[in-house]
N, C-alpha and C positions, 0 to 999 in steps of 0.2 A: 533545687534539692541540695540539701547539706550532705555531705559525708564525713562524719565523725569516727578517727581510730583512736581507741583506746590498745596504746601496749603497755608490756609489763615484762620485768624477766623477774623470773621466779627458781629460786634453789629446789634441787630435785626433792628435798625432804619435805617443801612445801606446796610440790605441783600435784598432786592428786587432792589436794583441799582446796586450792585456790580452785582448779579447774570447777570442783562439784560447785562450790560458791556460783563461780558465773556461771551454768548450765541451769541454778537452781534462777539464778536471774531473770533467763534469758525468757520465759513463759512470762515474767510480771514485764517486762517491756514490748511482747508481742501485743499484751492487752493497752498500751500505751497510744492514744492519739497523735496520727502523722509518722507512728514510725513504718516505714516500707520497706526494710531489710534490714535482716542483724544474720553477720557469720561470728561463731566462735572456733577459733583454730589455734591450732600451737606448732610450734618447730624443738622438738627434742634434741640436746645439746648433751655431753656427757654429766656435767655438774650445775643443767638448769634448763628451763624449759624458757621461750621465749614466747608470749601469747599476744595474740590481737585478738579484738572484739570491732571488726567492719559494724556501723551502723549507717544506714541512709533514712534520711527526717524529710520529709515533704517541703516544711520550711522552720525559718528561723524560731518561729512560736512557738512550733512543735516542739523543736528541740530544747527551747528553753523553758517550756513546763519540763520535760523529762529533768535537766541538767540543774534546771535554777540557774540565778543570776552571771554566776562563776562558772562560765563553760569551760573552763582551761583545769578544772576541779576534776576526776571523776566522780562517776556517781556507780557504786559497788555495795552490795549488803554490805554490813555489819561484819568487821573483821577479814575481808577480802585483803586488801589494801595493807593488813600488817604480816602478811603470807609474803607479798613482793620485795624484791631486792629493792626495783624503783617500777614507776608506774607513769605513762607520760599520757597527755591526749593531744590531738591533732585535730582539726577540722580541716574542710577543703569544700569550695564549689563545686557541686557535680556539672561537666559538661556534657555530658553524653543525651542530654534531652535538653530541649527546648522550652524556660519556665514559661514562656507562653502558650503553649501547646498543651503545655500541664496545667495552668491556674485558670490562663483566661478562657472565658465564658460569655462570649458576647452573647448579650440578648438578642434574640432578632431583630427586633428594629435597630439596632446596629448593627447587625452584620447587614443587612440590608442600605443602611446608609452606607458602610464604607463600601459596598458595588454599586451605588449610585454615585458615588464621588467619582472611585476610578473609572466612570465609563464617561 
């Protein structure tokens, strides 16, 4: 699993627009193949709002039909992006589960050969 954040600080006069922007997002990425979690959050500051967008991608494929080529890009409707002071993305391995426990899928006849090897 990938985990990709998307942050952003945002001036107070342009966090009530940015924010609807990505909430108006967040429904066209739920319909997206491979994505398994999206949080949208903010931390309110006096003179600007400071937002992540947590995503978790099943894998690399997934994420890169979502992102395109240029994962270090975000990927934001139309005019998100000129609301922002700055806008950064991040990836990260997810550890907390086991990609074999997630992907693989032995057939039978191989799970069965590997408990006749080990015995």
């Amino acid at each position: 699993m990938i985990v990709r954040i998307l942050t952003a600080r945002v001036p107070n006069r342009h966090a009530a627009d940015f924010e609807k922007v990505l909430r108006t997002q967040l429904p066209l990425m739920r319909e997206h193949e491979g994505l398994v979690y999206v949080k949208l959050a903010r931390q309110s500051h006096r003179s600007y709002d400071d937002v992540i967008l947590f995503e978790e991608w099943r894998d690399a494929q997934s994420l890169y039909a979502w992102a395109g080529t240029n994962i270090t890009r975000p990927r934001l409707l139309p005019g998100a992006e000129g609301l922002a002071e700055s806008v950064a993305v991040t990836h990260f391995e997810a550890l907390d589960v086991d990609p074999d426990a997630v992907f693989a899928t032995p057939t039978p006849s191989a799970a069965n050969s590997r408990r006749t090897a080990a015995n």
